[in-house]
C-alpha positions in Angstrom: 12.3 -14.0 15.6 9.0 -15.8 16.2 8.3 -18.3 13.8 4.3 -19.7 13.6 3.9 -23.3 11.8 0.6 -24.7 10.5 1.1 -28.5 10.2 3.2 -31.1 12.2 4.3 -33.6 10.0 7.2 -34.2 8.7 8.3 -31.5 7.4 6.4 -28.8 10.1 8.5 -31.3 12.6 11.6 -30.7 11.3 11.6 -26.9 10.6 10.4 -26.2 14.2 13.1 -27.8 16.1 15.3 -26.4 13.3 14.2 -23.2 14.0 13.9 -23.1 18.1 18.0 -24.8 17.6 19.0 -21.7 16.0 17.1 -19.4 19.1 14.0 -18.3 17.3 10.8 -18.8 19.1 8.3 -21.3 17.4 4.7 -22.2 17.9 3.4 -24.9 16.0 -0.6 -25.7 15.0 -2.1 -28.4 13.9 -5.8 -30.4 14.7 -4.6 -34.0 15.2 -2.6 -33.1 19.2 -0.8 -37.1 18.3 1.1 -34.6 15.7 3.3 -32.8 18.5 4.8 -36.5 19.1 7.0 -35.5 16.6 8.7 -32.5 17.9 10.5 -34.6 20.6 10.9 -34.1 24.1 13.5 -31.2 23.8 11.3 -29.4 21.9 10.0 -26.3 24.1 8.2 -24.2 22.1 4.6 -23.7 21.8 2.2 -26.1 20.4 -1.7 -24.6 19.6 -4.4 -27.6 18.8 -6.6 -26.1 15.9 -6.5 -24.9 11.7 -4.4 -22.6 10.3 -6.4 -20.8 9.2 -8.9 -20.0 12.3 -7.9 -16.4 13.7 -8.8 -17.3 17.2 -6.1 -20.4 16.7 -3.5 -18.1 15.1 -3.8 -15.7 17.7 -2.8 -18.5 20.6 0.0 -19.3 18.5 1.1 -15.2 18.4 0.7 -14.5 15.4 0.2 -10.6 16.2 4.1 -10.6 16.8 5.2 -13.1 14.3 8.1 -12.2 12.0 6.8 -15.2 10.0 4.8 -18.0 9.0 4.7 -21.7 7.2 1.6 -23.5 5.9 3.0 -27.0 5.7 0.2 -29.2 6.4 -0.8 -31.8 3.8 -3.5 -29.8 2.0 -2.8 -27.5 -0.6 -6.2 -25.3 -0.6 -5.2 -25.2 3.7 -2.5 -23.8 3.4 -3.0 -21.5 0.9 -5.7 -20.1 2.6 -4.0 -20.3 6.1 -0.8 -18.2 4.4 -3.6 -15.8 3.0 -5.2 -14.9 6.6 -2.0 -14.5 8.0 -1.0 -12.0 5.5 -4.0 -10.2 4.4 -5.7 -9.8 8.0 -2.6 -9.9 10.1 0.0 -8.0 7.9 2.8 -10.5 8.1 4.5 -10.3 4.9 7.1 -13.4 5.2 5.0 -15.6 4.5 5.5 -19.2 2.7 3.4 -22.1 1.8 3.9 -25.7 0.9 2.1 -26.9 -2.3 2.3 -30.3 -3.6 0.4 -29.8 -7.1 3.0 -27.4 -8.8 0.3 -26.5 -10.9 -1.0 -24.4 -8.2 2.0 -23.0 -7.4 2.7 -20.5 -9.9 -1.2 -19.4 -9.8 0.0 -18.9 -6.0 2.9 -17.2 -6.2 0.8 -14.5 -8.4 -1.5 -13.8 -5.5 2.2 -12.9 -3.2 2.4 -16.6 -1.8 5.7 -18.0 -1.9 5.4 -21.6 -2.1 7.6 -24.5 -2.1 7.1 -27.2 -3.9 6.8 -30.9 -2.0 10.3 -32.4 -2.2 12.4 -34.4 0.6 14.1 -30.8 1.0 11.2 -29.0 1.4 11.8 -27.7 5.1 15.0 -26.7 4.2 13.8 -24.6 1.6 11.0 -23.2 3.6 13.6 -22.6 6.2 15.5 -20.0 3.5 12.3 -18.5 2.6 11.9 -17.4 6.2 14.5 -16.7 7.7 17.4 -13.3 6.5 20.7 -15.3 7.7 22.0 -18.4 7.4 21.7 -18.6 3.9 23.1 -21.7 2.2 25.3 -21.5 -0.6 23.6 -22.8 -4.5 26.9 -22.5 -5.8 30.3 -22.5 -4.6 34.0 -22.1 -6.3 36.6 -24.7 -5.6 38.6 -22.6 -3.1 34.9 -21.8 -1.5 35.4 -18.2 -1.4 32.7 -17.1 -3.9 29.4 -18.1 -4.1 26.0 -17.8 -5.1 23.7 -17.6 -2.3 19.6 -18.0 -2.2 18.9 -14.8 0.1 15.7 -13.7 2.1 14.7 -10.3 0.8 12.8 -7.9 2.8 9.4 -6.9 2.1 10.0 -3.1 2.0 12.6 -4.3 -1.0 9.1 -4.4 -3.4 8.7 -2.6 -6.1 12.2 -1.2 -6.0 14.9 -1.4 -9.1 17.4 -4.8 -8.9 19.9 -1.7 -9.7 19.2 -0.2 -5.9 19.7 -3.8 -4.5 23.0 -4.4 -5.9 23.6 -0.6 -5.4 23.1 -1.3 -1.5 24.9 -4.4 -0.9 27.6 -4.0 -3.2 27.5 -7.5 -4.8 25.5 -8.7 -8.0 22.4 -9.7 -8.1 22.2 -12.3 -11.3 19.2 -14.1 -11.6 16.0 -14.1 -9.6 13.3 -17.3 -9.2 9.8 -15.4 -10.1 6.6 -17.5 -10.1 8.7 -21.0 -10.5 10.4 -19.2 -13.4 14.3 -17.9 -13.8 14.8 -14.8 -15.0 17.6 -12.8 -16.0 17.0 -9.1 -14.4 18.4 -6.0 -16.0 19.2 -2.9 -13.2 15.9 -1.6 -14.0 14.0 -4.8 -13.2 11.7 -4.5 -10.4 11.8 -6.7 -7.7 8.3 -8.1 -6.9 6.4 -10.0 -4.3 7.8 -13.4 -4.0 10.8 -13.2 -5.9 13.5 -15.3 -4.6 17.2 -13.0 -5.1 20.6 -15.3 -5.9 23.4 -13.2 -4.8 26.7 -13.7 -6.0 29.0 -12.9 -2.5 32.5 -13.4 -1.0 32.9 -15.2 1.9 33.4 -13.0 3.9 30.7 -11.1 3.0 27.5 -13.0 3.4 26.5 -12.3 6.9 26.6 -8.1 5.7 24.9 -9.0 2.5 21.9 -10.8 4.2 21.9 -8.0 7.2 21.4 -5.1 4.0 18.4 -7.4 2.6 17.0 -8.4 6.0 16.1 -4.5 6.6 14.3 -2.2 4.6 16.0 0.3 2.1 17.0 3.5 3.7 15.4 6.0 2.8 17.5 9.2 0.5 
């Protein structure tokens, strides 16, 4: 996968070398070049001077071929709009935004903009937004065998019945995060644009269960 980051802070820092140490191709942006300190002298992925949210600047970071992007710089109206260019003129539908007023969030998360809020876990958590494996476990039993994992859902997923995910992947689907809010789905709920799933999986079944959701549904 190639993975675009807006912003070279702390937490861009982290999820780039996170990402290039699991094999994924990164590029990172940001306007201040002192930024790409940061990323170390092992880092050897691509670093692009320039905003987010300039097309000329996200297409030297490849954004054309991205599989995904983060808007983790330290402005919230930035990276909103940064995470709206990239999806609404360049089609790339993983897509996910750091905001720090949570406020904001939930008026974000309406427009198809999942965002995470600004805790000392952030990059982790905008790591599960964007990538389908690796998922890490909310919940676990004492032997470790079952759990309850936070798991990247496809985009082509939209609009389908929580019935047909749990239909595909064989496991239960029991709650979903929706706009900052928990719900409880019924089979016929539809999964939307920016839900977050929580799967309930063996073991031994995670890496299939996250290979179903990274694709799209077959089609009948």
């Amino acid at each position: 996968m190639h993975i675009v980051i807006m912003g070279c802070g702390r937490v861009g820092s982290r999820l780039a070398r996170s990402l290039e140490k699991r094999g994924h191709s990164v590029a990172v942006i940001d306007i201040d070049t002192d930024a790409f300190r940061r990323l170390g002298p092992d880092f050897h992925g691509q670093t692009v001077k320039g905003v987010g949210f300039d097309r000329g600047v996200l297409s030297r970071a490849g954004i054309e071929s991205a599989d995904g992007f983060a808007a983790v710089s330290s402005g919230d109206n930035s990276n909103i709009l940064a995470a709206r260019v990239v999806r609404e003129s360049f089609g790339v539908d993983n897509v996910v935004a750091r905001i720090y007023d949570p406020g904001r969030a939930q008026v974000y998360e309406r427009l198809g903009i999942p965002t995470v809020a600004t805790v000392r876990w952030a990059a982790d958590k905008v790591l599960r937004r964007l990538l389908p494996e690796g998922s890490e476990p909310v919940w676990r039993d004492p032997s470790g065998n079952a759990r309850l994992i936070e798991v990247w859902v496809h985009q082509g997923w939209v609009g389908q019945p929580i019935r047909r995910l749990q239909e595909a992947a064989r496991t239960p689907i029991p709650f979903l995060l929706r706009v900052g809010t928990g719900i409880v789905p019924s089979p016929e709920t539809l999964f939307q644009d920016g839900d977050l799933a929580y799967a309930a999986v063996e073991l031994d079944r995670i890496s299939e269960v996250e290979a179903i959701f990274a694709a799209p549904p077959a089609r009948h």
